[in-house]
C-alpha positions in Angstrom: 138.2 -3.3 -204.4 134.9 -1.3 -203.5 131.8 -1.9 -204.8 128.8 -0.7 -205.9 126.7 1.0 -203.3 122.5 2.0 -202.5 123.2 5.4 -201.1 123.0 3.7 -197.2 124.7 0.3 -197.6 128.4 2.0 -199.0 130.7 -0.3 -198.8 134.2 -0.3 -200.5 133.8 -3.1 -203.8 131.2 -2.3 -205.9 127.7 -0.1 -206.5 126.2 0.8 -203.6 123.2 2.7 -202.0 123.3 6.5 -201.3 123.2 8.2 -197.7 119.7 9.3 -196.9 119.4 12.7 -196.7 117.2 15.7 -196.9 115.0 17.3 -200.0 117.3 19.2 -202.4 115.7 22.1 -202.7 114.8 23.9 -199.2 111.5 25.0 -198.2 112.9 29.0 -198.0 114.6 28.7 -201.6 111.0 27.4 -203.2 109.1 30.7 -201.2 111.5 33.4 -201.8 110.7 34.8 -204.7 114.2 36.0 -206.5 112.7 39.2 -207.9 111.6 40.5 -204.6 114.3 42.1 -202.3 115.0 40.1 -199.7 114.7 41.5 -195.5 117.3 41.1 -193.3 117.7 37.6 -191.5 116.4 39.2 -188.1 113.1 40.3 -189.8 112.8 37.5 -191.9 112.9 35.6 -189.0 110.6 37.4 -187.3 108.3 37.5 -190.3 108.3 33.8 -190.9 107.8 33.1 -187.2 104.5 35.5 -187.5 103.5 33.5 -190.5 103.8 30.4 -188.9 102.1 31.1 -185.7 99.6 32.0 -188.1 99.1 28.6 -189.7 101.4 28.9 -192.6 102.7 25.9 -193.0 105.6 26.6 -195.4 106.4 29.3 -193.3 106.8 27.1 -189.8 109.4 25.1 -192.5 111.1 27.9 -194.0 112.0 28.9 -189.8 112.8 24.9 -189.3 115.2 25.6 -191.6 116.6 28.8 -190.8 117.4 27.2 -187.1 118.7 23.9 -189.1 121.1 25.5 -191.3 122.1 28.5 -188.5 120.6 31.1 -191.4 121.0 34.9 -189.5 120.1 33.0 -186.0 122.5 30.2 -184.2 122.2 27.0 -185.4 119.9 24.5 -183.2 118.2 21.2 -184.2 116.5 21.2 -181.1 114.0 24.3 -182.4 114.1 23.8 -186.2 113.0 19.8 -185.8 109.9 20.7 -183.8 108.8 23.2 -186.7 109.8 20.4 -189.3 107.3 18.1 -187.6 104.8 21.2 -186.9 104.7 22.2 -190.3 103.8 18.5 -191.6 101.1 18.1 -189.0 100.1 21.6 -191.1 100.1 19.7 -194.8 103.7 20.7 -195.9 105.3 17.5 -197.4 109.0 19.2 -197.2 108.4 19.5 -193.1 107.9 16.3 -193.4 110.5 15.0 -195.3 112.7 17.2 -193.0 111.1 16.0 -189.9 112.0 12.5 -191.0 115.9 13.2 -191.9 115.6 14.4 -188.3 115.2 11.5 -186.7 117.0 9.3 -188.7 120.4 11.3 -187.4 118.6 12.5 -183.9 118.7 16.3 -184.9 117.3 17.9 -181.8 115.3 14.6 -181.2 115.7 11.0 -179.7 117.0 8.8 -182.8 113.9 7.6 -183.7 114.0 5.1 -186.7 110.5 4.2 -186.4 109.8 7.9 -186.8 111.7 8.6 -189.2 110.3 5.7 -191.8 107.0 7.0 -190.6 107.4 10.7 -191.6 109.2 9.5 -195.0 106.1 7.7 -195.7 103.6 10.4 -195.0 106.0 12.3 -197.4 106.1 10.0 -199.9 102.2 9.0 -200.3 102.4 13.5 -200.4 104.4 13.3 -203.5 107.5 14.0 -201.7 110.4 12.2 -203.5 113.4 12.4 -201.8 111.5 10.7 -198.7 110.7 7.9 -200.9 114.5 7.3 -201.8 115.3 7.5 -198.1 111.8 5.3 -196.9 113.6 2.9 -199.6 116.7 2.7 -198.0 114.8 2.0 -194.4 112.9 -1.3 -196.2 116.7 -2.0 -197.5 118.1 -1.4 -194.0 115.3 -2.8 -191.5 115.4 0.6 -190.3 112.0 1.7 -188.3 110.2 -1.2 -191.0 110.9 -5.1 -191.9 113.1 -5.9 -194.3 112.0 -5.6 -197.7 113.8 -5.3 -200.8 111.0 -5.4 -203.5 109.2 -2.8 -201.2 112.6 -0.5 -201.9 113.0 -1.2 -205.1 109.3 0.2 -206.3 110.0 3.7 -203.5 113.3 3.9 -205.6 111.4 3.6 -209.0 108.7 5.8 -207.8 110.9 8.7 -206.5 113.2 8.2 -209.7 110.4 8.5 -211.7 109.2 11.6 -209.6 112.5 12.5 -211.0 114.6 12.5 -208.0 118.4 12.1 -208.4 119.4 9.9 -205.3 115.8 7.7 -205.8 117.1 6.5 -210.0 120.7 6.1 -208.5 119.6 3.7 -205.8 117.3 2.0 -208.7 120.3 1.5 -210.3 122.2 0.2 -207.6 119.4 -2.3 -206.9 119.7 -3.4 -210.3 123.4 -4.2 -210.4 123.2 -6.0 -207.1 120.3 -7.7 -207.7 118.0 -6.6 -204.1 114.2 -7.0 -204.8 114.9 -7.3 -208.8 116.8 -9.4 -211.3 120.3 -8.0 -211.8 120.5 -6.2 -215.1 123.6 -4.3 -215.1 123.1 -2.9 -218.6 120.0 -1.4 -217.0 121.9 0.1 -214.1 124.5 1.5 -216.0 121.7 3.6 -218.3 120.3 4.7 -214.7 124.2 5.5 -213.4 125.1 7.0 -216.7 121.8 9.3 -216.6 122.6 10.9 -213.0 125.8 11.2 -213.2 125.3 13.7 -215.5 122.7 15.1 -213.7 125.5 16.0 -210.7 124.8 12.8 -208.6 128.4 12.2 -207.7 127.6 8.9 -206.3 126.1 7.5 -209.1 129.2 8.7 -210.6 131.1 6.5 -208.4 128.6 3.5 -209.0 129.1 4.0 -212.7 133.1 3.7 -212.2 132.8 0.5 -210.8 131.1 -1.2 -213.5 134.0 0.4 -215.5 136.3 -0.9 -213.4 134.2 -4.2 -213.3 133.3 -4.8 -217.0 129.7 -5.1 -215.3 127.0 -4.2 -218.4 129.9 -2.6 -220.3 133.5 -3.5 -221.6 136.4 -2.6 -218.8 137.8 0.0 -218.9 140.2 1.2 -216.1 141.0 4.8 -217.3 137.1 5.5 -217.5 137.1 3.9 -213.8 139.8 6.2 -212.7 138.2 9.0 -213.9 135.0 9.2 -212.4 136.3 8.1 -208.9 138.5 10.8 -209.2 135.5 13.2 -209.9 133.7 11.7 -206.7 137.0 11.6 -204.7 136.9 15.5 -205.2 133.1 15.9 -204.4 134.2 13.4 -201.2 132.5 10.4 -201.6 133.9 8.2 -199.4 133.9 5.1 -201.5 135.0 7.0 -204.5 138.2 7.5 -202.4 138.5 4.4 -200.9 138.6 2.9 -204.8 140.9 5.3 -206.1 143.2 4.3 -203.4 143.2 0.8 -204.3 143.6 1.5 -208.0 146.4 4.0 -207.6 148.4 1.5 -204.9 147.6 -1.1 -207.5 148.8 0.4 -210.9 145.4 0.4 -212.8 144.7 2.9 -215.1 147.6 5.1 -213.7 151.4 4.4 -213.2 151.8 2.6 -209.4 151.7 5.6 -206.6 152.3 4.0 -202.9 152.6 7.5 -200.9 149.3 9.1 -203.4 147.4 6.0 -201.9 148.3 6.5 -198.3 147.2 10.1 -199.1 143.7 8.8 -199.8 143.2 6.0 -198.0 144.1 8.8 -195.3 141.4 11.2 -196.9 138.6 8.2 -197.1 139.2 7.2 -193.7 138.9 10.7 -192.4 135.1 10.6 -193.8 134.6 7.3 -192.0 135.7 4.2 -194.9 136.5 1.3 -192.3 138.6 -0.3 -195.3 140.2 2.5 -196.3 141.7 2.7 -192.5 142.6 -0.7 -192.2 144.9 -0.6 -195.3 146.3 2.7 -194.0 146.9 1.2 -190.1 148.5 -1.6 -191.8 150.9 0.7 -193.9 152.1 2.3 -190.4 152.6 -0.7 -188.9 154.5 -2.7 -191.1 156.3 0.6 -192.5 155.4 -0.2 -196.0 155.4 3.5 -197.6 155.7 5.4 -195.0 157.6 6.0 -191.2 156.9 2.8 -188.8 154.5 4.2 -186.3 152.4 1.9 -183.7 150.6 3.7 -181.9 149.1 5.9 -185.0 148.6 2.0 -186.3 146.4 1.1 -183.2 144.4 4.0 -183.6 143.6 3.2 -186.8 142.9 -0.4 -186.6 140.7 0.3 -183.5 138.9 3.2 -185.7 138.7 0.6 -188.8 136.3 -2.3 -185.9 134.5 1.0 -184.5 133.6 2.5 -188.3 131.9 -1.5 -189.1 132.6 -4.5 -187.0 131.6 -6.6 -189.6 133.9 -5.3 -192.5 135.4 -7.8 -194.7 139.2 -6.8 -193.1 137.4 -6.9 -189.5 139.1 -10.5 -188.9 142.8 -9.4 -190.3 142.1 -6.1 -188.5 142.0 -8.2 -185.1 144.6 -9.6 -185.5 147.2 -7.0 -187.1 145.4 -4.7 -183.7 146.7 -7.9 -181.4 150.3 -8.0 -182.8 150.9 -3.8 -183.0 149.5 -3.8 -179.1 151.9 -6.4 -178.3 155.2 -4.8 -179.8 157.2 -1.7 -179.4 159.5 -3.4 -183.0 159.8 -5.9 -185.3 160.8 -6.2 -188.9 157.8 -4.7 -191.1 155.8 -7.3 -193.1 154.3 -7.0 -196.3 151.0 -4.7 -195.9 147.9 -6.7 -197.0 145.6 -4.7 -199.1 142.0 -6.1 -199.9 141.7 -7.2 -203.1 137.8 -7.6 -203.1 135.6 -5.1 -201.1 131.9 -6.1 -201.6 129.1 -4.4 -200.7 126.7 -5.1 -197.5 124.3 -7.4 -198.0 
């Protein structure tokens, strides 16, 4: 089973820690004025660019982002990032915050974690929340900084109580797994509860797992179910992964093998190394589905590219030895994990 996950250290068992990513609102939704009609994309282009040559620093932010998101001119990391970082070195905390999702995924720059952490900070000490979730997740990740899980933990407090969604579900997923405070799942089920509501679909996932658990709350499968089948459609890997396992396993539903295969297939596409271990293992045993090696090599090479270190990596080795080494054989009974922690 998947846990809990802090947006960056999703793994398939239990809470876990969000992705990092960028601030929710965009620089050219918070300038745009909805009451105003709106130019066409060429001259608002054009105008921005003006505007930023001039020293406007939301402006140089607002055309980071038209580039970025490919808004009425193609698409290219390699001019909006430049902007991003112009427009910080200008005052604007969101050109910062974008500057620093930049190089933490190389957008139009060298991958740069130490860049990255250092942009999220600047953000940060500017009142920028999301960048204090995702300079969290670097202290939890030894990304660009030491390792430091206390450090994380207050980022996440401050940029939940700054009110930002991923920043209270990362506080909660400290909580439940204890990094840099004293578990207290009660505590991170309040924090769970809260932002799922709020539309934080992995929180939502978080929150099924201590259903599925009994972690800070009485189990309850059919409550489990549920809100991984919520994040499952907003695809959250994880969510996906777990619903698998709970499907192929009979728990809050009637026993499904081929609805399983169908999401560990769906969780593996988004990149859940457990998820396509279980799924290479159902093609090359035949259990559920037509015997096929060589689609079972590709995925049991794919499950030791996605995470080395995944708790299947070892049976993965060695189910990837035995399908290289045969053409046919009598299937075997497919091992499914039973326990899928989170990273450490």
């Amino acid at each position: 089973m998947m846990a809990i996950c802090l947006a960056s250290l999703a793994a398939l068992a239990g809470p876990a820690l969000a992705e990092p990513g960028p601030p929710v609102e965009t620089a050219r939704a918070q300038a745009v004025d909805p009451e105003e009609p709106q130019p066409d994309a060429p001259d608002d282009r054009a105008a921005a660019a003006a505007d930023c040559d001039a020293g406007d620093a939301e402006a140089c932010t607002r055309l980071g982002y038209m580039h970025h998101e490919g808004d009425g001119v193609p698409r290219e990391d390699a001019l909006a990032t430049p902007l991003f970082a112009r427009a910080c070195g200008m005052g604007d905390m969101t050109g910062c915050a974008m500057a620093g999702y930049a190089y933490s995924r190389g957008n139009g720059v060298a991958l740069s974690h130490e860049r990255a952490a250092s942009y999220y900070a600047f953000a940060c000490h500017g009142g920028e929340a999301t960048s204090c979730s995702n300079l969290g997740l670097a202290y939890i990740g030894g990304e660009g900084v030491q390792k430091d899980p206390e450090r994380a933990f207050e980022l996440f407090r401050q940029a939940c109580d700054m009110g930002d969604n991923a920043g209270c579900a990362n506080l909660g997923a400290s909580y439940s797994l204890g990094k840099g405070v004293t578990s207290d799942q009660r505590r991170a089920a309040r924090l769970f509860r809260r932002t799922c509501k709020a539309g934080d679909e992995h929180a939502c996932y978080n929150l099924g797992v201590l259903h599925r658990d009994g972690l800070g709350m009485p189990r309850d499968y059919k409550q489990a179910l549920a809100l991984f089948e919520q994040s499952c459609r907003a695809d959250d890997k994880s969510a996906c992964g777990n619903l698998a396992l709970m499907v192929n396993d009979g728990r809050g539903t009637r026993r499904d093998r081929r609805r399983a295969l169908e999401l560990f297939d769906k969780a593996c596409a988004m990149g859940e190394p457990e998820s396509c271990f279980s799924l290479g293992r159902a093609y090359q045993t035949g259990n559920g589905i037509e015997r096929d090696l060589a689609r079972a090599v590709d995925l049991l090479e794919r499950t030791l590219e996605l995470d080395p270190d995944t708790e299947s990596a070892a049976e993965a080795r060695k189910a990837l030895d035995a399908a290289r080494g045969t053409d046919s054989g009598a299937p075997v009974e497919v091992v499914v994990p039973k326990s899928r922690k989170s990273a450490e």
